[in-house]
Biopython code that builds the backbone (N, CA, C, O; Angstrom):
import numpy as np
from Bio.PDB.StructureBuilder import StructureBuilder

atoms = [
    (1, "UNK", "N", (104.649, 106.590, 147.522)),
    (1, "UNK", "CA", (106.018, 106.202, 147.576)),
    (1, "UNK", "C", (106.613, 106.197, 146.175)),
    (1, "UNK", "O", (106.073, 105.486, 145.327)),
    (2, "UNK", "N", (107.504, 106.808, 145.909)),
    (2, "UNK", "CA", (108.124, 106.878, 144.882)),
    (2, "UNK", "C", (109.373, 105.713, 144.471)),
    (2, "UNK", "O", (110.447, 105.671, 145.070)),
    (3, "UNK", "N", (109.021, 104.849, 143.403)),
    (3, "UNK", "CA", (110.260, 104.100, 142.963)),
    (3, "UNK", "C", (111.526, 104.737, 143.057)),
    (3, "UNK", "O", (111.661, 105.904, 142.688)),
    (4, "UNK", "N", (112.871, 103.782, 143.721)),
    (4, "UNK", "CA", (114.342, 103.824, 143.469)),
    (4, "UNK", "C", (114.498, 104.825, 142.632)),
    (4, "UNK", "O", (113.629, 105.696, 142.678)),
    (5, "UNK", "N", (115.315, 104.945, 141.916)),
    (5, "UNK", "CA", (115.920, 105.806, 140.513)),
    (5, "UNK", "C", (117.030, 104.602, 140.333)),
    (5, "UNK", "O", (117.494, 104.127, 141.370)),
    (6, "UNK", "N", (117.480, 104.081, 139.054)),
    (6, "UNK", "CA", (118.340, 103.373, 138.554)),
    (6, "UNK", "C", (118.815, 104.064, 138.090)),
    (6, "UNK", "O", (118.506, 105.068, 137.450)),
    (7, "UNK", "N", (120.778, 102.985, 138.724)),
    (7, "UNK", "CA", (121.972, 103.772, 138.525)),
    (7, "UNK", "C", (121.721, 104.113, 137.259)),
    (7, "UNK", "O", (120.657, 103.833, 136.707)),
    (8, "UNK", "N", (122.746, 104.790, 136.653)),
    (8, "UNK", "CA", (123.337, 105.150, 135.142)),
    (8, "UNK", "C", (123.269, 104.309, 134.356)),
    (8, "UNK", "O", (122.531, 104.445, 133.380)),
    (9, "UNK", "N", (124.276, 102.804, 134.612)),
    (9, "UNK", "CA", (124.600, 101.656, 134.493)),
    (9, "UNK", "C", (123.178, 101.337, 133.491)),
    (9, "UNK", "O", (123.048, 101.522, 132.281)),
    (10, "UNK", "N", (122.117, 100.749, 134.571)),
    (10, "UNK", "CA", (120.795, 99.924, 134.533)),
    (10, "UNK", "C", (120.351, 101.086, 133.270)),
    (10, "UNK", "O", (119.972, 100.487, 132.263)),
    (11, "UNK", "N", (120.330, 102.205, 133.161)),
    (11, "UNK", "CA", (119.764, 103.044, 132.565)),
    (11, "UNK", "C", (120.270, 102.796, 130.634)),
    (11, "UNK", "O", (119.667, 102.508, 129.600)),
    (12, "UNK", "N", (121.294, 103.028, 130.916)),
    (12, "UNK", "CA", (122.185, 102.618, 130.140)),
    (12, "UNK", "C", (121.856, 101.354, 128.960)),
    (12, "UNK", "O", (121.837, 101.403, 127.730)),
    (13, "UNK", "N", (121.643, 100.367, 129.799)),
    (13, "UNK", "CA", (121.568, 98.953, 129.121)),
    (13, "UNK", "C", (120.224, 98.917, 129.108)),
    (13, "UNK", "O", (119.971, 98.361, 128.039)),
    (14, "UNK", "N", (119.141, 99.186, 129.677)),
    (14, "UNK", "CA", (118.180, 99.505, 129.191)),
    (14, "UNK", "C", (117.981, 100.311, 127.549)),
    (14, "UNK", "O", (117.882, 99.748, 126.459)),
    (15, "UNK", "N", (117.972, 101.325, 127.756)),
    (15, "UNK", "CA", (117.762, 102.053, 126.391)),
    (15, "UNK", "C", (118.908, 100.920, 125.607)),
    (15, "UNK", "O", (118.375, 100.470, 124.592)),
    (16, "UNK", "N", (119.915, 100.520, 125.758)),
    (16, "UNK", "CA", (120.467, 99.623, 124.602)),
    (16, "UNK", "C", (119.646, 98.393, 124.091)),
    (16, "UNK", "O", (119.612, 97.973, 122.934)),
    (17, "UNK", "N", (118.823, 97.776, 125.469)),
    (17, "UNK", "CA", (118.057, 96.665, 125.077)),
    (17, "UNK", "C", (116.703, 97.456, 124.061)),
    (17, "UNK", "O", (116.429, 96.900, 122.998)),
    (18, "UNK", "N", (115.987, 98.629, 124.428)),
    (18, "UNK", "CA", (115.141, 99.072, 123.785)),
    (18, "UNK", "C", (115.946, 99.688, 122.501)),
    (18, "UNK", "O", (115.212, 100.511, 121.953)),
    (19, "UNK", "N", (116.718, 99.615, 122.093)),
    (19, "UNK", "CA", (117.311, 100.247, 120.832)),
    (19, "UNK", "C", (117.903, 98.345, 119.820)),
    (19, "UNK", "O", (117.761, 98.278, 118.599)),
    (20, "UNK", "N", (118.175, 97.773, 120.193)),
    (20, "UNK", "CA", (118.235, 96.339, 119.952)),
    (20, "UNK", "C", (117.147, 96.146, 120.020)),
    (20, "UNK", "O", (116.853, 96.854, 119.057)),
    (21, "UNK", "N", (116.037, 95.699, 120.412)),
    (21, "UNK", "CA", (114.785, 95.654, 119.786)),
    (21, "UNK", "C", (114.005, 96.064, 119.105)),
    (21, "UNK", "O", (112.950, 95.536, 118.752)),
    (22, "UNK", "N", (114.481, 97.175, 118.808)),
    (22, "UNK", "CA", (113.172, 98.117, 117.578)),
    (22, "UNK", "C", (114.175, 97.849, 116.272)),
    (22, "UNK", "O", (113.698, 97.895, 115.138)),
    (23, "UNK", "N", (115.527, 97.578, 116.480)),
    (23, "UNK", "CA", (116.014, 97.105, 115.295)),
    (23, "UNK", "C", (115.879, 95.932, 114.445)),
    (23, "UNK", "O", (115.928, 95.871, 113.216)),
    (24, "UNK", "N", (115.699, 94.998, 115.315)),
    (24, "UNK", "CA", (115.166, 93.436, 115.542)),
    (24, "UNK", "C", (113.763, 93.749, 114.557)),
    (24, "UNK", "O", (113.702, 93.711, 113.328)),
    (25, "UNK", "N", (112.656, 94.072, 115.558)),
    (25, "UNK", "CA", (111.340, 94.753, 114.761)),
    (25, "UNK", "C", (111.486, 95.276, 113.257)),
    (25, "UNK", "O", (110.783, 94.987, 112.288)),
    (26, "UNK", "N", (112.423, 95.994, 113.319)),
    (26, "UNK", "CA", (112.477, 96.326, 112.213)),
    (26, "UNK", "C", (113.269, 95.478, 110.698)),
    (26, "UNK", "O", (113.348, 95.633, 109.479)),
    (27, "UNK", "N", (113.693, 94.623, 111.687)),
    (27, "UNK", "CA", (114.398, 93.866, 110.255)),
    (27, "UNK", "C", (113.689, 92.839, 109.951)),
    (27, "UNK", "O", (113.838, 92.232, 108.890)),
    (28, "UNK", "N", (112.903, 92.551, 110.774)),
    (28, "UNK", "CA", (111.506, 91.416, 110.619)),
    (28, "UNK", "C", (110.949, 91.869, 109.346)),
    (28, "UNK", "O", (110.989, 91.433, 108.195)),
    (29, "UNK", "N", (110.334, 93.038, 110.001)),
    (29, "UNK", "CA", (109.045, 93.843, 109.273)),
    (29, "UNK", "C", (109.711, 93.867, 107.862)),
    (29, "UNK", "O", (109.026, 93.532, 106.895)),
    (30, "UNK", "N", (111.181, 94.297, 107.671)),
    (30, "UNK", "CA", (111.824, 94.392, 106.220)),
    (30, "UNK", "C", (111.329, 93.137, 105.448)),
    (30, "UNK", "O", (110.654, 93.135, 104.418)),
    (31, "UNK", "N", (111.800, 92.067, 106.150)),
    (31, "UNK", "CA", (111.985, 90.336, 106.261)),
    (31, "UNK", "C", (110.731, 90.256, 105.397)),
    (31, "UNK", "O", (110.682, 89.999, 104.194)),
    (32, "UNK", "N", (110.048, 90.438, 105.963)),
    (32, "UNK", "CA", (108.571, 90.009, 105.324)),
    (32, "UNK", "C", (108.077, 90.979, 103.954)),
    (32, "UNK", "O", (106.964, 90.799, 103.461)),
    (33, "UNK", "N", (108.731, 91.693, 103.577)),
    (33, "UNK", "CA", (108.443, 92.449, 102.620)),
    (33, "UNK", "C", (108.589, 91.933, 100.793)),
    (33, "UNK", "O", (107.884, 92.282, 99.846)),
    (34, "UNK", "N", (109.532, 91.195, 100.819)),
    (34, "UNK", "CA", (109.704, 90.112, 99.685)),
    (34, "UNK", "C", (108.490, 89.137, 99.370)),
    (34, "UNK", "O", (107.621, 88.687, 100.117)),
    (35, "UNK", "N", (108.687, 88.989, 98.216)),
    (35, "UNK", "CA", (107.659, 87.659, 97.584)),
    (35, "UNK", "C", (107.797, 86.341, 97.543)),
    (35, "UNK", "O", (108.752, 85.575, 97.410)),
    (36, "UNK", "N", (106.432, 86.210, 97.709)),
    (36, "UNK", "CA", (106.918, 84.538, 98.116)),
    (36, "UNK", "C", (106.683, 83.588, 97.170)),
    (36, "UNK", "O", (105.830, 83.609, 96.283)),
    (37, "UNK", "N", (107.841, 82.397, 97.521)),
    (37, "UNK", "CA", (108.176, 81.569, 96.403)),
    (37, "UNK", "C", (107.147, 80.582, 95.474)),
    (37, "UNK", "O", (107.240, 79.653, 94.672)),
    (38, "UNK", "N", (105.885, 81.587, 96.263)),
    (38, "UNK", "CA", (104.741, 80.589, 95.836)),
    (38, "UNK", "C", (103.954, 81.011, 94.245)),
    (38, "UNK", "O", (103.765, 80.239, 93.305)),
    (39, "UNK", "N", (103.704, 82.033, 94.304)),
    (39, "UNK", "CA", (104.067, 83.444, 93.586)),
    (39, "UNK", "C", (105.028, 83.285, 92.290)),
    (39, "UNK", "O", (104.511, 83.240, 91.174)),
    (40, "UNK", "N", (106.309, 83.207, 92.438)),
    (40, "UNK", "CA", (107.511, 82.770, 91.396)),
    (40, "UNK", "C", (107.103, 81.628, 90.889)),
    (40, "UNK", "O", (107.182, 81.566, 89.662)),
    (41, "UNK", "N", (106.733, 80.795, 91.383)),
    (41, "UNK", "CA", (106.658, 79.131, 90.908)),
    (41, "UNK", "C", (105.072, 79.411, 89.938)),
    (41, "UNK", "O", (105.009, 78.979, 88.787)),
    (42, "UNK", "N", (104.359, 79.861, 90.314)),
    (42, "UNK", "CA", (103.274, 79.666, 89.498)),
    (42, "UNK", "C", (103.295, 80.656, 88.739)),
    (42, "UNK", "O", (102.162, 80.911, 88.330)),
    (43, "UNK", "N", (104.374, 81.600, 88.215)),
    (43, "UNK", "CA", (104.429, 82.400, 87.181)),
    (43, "UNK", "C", (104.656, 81.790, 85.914)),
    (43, "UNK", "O", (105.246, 80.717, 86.045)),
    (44, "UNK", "N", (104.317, 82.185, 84.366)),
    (44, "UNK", "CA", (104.645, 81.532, 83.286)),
    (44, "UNK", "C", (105.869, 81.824, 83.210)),
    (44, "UNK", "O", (106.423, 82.717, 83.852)),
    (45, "UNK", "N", (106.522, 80.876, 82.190)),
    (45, "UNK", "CA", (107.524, 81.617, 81.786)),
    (45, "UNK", "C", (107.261, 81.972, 80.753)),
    (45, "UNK", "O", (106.296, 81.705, 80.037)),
    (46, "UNK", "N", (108.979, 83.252, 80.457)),
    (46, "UNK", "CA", (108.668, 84.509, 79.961)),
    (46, "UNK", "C", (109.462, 84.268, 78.442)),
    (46, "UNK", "O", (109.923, 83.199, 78.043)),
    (47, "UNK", "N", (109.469, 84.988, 78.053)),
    (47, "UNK", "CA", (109.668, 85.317, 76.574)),
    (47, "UNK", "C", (110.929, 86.298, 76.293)),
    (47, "UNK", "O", (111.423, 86.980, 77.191)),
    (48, "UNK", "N", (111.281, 86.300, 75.299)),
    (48, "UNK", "CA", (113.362, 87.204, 75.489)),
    (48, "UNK", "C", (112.402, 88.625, 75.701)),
    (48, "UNK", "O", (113.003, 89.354, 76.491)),
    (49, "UNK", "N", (111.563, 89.033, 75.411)),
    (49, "UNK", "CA", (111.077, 90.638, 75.276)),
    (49, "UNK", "C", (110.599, 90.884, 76.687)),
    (49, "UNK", "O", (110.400, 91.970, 77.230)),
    (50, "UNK", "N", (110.437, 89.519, 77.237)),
    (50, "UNK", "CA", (109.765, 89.603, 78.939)),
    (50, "UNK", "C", (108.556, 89.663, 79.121)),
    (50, "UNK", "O", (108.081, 89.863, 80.238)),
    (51, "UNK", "N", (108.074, 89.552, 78.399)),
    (51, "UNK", "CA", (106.681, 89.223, 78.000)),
    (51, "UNK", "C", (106.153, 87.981, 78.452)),
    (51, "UNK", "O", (107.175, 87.410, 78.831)),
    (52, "UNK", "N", (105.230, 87.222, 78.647)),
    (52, "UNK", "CA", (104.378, 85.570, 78.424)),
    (52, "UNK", "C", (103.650, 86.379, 76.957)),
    (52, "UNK", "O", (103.460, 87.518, 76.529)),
    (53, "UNK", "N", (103.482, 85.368, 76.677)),
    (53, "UNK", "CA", (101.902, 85.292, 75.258)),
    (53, "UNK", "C", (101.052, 84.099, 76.113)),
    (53, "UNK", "O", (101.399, 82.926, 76.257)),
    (54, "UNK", "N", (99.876, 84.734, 76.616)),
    (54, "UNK", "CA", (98.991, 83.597, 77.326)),
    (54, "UNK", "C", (97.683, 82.997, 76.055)),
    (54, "UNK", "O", (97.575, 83.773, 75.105)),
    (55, "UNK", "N", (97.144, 82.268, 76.023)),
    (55, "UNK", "CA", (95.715, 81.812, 75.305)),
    (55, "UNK", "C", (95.340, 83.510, 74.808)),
    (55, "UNK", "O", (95.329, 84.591, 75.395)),
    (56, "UNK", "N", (95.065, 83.065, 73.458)),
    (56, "UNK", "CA", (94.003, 83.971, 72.454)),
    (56, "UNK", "C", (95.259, 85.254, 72.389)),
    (56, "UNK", "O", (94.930, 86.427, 72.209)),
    (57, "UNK", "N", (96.517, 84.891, 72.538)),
    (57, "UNK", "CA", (97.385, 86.597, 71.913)),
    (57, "UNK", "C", (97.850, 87.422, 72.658)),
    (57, "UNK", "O", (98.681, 88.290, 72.390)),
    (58, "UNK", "N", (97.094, 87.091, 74.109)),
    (58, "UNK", "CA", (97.226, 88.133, 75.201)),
    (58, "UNK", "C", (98.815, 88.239, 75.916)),
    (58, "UNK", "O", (99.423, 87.390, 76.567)),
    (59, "UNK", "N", (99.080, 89.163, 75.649)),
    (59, "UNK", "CA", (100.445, 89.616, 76.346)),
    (59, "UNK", "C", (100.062, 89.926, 77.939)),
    (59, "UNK", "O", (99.292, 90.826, 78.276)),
    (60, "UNK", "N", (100.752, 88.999, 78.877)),
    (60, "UNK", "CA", (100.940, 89.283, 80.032)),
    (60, "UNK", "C", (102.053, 89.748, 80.355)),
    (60, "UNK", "O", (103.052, 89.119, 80.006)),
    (61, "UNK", "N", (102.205, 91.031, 81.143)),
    (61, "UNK", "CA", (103.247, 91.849, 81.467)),
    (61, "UNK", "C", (104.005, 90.735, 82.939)),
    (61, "UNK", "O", (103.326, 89.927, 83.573)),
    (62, "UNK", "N", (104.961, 90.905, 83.093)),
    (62, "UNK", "CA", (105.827, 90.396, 83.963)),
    (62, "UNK", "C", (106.157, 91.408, 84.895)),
    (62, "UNK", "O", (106.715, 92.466, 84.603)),
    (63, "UNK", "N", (105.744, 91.001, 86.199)),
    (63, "UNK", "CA", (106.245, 91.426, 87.558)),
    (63, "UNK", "C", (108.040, 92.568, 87.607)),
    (63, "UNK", "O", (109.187, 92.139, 87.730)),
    (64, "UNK", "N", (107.685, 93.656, 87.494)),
    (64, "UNK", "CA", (108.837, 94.760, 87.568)),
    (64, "UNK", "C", (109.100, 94.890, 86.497)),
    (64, "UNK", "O", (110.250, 95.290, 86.317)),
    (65, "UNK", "N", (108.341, 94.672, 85.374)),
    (65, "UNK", "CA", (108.581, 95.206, 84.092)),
    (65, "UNK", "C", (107.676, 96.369, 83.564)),
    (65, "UNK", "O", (106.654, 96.438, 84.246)),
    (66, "UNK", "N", (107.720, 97.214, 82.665)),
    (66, "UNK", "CA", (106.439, 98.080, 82.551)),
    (66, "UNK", "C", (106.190, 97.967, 80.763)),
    (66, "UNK", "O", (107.002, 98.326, 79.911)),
    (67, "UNK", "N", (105.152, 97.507, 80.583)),
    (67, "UNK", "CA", (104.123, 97.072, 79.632)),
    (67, "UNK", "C", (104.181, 98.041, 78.739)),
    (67, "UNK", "O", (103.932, 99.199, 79.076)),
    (68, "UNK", "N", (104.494, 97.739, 77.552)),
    (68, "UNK", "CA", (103.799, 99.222, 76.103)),
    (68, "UNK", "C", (102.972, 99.544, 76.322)),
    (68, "UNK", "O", (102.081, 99.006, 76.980)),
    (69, "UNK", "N", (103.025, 100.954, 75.626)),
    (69, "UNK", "CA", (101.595, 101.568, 76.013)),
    (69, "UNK", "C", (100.790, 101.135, 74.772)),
    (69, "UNK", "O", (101.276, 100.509, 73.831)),
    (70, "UNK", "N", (99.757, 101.457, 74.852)),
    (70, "UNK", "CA", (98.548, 100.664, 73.789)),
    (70, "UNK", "C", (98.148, 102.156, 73.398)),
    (70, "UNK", "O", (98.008, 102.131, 72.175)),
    (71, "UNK", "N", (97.966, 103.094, 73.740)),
    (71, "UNK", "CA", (97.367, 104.158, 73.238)),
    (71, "UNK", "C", (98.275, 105.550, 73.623)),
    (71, "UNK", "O", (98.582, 105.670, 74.809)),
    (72, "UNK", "N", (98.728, 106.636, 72.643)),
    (72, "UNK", "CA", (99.296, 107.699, 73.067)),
    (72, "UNK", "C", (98.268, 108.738, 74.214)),
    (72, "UNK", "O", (98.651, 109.506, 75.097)),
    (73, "UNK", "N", (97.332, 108.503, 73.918)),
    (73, "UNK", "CA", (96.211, 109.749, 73.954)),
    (73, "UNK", "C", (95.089, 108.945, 74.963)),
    (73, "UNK", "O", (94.227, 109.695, 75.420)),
    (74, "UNK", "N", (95.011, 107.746, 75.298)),
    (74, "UNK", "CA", (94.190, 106.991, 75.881)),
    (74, "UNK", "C", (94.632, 106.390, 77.383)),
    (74, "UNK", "O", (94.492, 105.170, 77.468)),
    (75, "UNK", "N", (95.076, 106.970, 78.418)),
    (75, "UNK", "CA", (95.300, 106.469, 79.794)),
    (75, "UNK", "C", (94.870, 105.705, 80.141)),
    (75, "UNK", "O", (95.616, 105.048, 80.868)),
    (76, "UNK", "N", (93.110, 105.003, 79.935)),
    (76, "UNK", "CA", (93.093, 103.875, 80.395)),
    (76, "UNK", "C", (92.641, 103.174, 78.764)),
    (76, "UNK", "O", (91.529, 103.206, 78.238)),
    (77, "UNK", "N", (93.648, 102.691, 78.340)),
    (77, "UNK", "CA", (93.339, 102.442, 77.075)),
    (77, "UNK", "C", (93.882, 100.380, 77.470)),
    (77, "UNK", "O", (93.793, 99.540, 76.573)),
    (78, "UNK", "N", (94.361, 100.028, 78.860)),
    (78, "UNK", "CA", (94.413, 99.046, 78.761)),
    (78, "UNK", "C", (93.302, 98.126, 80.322)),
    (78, "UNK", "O", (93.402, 97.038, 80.889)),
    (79, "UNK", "N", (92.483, 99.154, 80.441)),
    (79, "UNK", "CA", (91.341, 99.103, 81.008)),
    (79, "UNK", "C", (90.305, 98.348, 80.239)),
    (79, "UNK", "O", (89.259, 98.291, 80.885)),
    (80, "UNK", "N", (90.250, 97.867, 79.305)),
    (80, "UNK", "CA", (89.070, 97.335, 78.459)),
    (80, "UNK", "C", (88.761, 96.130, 79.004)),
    (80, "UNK", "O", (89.533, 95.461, 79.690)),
    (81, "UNK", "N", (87.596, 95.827, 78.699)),
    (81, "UNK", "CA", (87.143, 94.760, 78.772)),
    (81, "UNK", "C", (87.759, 93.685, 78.306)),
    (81, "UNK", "O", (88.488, 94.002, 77.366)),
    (82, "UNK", "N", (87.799, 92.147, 78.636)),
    (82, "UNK", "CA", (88.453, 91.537, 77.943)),
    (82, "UNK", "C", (90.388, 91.631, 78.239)),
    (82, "UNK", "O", (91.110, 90.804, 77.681)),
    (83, "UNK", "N", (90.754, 92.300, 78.799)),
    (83, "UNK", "CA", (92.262, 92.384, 79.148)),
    (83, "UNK", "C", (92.671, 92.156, 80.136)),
    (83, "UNK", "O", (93.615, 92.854, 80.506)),
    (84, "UNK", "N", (92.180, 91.094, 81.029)),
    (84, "UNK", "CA", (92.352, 91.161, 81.996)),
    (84, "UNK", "C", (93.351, 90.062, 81.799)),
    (84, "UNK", "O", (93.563, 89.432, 80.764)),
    (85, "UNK", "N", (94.036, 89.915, 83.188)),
    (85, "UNK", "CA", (95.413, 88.885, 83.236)),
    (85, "UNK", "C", (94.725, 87.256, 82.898)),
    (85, "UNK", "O", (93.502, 87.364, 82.806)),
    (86, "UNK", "N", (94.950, 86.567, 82.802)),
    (86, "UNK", "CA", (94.000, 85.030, 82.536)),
    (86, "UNK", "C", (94.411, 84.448, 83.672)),
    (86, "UNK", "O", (94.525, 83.227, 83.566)),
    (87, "UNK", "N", (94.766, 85.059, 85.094)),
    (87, "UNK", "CA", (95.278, 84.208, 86.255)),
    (87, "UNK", "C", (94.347, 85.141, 87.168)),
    (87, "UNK", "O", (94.502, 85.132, 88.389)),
    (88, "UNK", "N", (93.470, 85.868, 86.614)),
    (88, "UNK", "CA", (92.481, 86.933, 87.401)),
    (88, "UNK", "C", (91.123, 86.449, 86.949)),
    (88, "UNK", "O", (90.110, 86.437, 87.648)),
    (89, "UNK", "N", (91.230, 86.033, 85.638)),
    (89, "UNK", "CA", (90.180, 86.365, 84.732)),
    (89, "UNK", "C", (88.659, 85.610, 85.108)),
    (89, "UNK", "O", (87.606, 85.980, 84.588)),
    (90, "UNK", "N", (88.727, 84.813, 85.815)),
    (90, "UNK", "CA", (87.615, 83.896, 86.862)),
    (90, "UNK", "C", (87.228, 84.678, 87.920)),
    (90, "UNK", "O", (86.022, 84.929, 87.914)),
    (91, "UNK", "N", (87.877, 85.158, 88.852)),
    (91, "UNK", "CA", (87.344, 85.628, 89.908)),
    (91, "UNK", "C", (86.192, 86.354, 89.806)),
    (91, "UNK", "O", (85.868, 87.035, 88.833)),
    (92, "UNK", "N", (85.445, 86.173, 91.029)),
    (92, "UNK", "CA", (84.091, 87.510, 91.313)),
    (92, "UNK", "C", (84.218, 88.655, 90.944)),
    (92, "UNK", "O", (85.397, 88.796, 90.621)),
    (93, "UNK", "N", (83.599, 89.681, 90.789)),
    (93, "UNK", "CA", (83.437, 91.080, 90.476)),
    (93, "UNK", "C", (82.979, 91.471, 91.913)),
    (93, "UNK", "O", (81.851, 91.424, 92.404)),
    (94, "UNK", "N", (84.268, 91.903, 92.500)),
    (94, "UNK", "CA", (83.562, 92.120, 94.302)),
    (94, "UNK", "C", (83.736, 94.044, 94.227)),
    (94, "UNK", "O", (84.451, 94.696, 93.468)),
    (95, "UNK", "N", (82.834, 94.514, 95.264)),
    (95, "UNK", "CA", (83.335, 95.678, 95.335)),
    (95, "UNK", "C", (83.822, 95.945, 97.720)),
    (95, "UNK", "O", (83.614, 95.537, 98.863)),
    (96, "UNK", "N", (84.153, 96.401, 97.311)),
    (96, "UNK", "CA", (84.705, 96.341, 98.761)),
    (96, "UNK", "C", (84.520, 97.856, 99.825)),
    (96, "UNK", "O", (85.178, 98.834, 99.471)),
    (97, "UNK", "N", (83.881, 97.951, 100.732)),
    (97, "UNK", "CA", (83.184, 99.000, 100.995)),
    (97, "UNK", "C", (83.562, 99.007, 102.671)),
    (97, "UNK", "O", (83.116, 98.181, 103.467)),
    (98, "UNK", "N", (84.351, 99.965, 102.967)),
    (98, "UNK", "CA", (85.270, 100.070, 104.334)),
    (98, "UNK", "C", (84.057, 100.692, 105.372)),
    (98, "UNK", "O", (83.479, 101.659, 104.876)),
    (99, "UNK", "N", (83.626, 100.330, 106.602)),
    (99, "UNK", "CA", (82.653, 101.088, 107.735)),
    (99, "UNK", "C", (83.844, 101.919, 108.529)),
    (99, "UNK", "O", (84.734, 101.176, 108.943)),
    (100, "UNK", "N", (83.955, 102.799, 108.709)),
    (100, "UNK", "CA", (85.184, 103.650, 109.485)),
    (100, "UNK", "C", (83.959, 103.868, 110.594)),
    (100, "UNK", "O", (84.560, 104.364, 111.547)),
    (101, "UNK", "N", (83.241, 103.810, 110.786)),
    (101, "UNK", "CA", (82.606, 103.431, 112.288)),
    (101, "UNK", "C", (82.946, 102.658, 112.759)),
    (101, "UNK", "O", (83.913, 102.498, 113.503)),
    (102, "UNK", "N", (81.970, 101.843, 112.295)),
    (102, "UNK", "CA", (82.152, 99.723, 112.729)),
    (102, "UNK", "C", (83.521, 99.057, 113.203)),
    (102, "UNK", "O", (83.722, 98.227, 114.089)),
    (103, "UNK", "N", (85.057, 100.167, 111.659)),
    (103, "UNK", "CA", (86.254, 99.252, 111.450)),
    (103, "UNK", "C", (85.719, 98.515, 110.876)),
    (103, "UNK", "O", (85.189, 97.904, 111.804)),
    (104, "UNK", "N", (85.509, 98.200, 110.306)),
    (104, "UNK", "CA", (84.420, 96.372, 109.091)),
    (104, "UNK", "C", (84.428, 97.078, 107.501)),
    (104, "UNK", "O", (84.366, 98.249, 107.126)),
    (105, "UNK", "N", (84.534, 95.790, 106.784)),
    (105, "UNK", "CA", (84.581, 95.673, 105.951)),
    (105, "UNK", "C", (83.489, 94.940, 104.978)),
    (105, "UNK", "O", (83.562, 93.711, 104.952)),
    (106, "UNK", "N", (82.238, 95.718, 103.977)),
    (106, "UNK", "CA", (81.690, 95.029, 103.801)),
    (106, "UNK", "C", (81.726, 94.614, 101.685)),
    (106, "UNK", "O", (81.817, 95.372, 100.719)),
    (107, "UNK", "N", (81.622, 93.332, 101.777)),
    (107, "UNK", "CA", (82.052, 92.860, 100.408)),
    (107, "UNK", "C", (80.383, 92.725, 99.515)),
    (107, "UNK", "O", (79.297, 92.434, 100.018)),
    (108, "UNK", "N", (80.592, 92.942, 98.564)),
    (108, "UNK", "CA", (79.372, 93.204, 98.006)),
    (108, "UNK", "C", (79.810, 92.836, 96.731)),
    (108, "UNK", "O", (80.960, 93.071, 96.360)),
    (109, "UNK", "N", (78.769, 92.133, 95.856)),
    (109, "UNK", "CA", (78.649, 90.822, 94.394)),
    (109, "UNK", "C", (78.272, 92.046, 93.473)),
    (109, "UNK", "O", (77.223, 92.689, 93.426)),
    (110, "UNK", "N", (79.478, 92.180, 92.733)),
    (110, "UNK", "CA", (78.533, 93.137, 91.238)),
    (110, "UNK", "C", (78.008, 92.098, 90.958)),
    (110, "UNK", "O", (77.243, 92.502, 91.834)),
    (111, "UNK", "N", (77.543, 90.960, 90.564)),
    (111, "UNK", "CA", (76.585, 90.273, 90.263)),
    (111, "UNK", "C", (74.960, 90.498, 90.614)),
    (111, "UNK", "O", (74.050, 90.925, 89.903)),
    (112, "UNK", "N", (74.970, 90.072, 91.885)),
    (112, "UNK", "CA", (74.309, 89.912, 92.661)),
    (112, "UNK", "C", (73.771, 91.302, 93.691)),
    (112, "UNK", "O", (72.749, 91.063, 94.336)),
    (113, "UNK", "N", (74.316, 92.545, 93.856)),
    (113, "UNK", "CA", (74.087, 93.142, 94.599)),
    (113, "UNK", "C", (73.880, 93.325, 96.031)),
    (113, "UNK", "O", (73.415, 94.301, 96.618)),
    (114, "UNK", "N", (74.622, 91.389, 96.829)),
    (114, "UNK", "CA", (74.102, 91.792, 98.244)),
    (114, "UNK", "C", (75.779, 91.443, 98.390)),
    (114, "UNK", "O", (76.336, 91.538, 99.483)),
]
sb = StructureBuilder()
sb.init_structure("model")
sb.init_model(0)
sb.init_chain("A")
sb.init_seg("    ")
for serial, (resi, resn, name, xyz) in enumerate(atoms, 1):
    if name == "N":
        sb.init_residue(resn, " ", resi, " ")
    sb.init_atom(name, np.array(xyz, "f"), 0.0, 1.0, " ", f" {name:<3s}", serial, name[0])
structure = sb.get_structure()
């Protein structure tokens, strides 16, 4: 048995309700794309050049700003050891290793190796 067919009408306001909702969806999804105020609040403050100067000299670059370069000829010349942000500078040394079988994710200790 085959379903009715809906008038024009029903057809109509349908696709309007499905076109009002993916817009909805979509202004969410925008919605959530900003930073949160948690983020701002625990940032230093900055310096007229936009800079922080954190402990021991270290210039921390500020969020949408882009940092001097340290070397003409050296691309990862601010890769060194020792440069890391001082709001990073504690954390683990994790390496992170994706199963595209499984879907899983497995985390592994440069320390430690397991």
């Amino acid at each position: 048995m085959n379903a009715p067919e809906r008038p024009p009408m029903a057809r109509a306001a349908a696709a309007q309700l499905a076109a009002m909702a993916a817009l909805l969806a979509t202004m969410l999804t925008l919605a959530g794309c900003g930073g949160s105020s948690t983020a701002q609040e625990a940032r230093p403050a900055t310096s007229a050049a936009g800079r922080t100067t954190a402990h021991r000299g270290v210039e921390v670059p500020v969020a949408g700003r882009i940092p001097p370069r340290l070397s003409l000829t050296n691309v990862y010349a601010a890769d060194r050891p020792g440069l890391l942000s001082p709001v990073v500078r504690g954390d683990p040394a994790l390496v992170y290793v994706p199963n595209t079988r499984s879907n899983t994710v497995d985390v592994i200790s440069q320390r430690t190796f397991k």
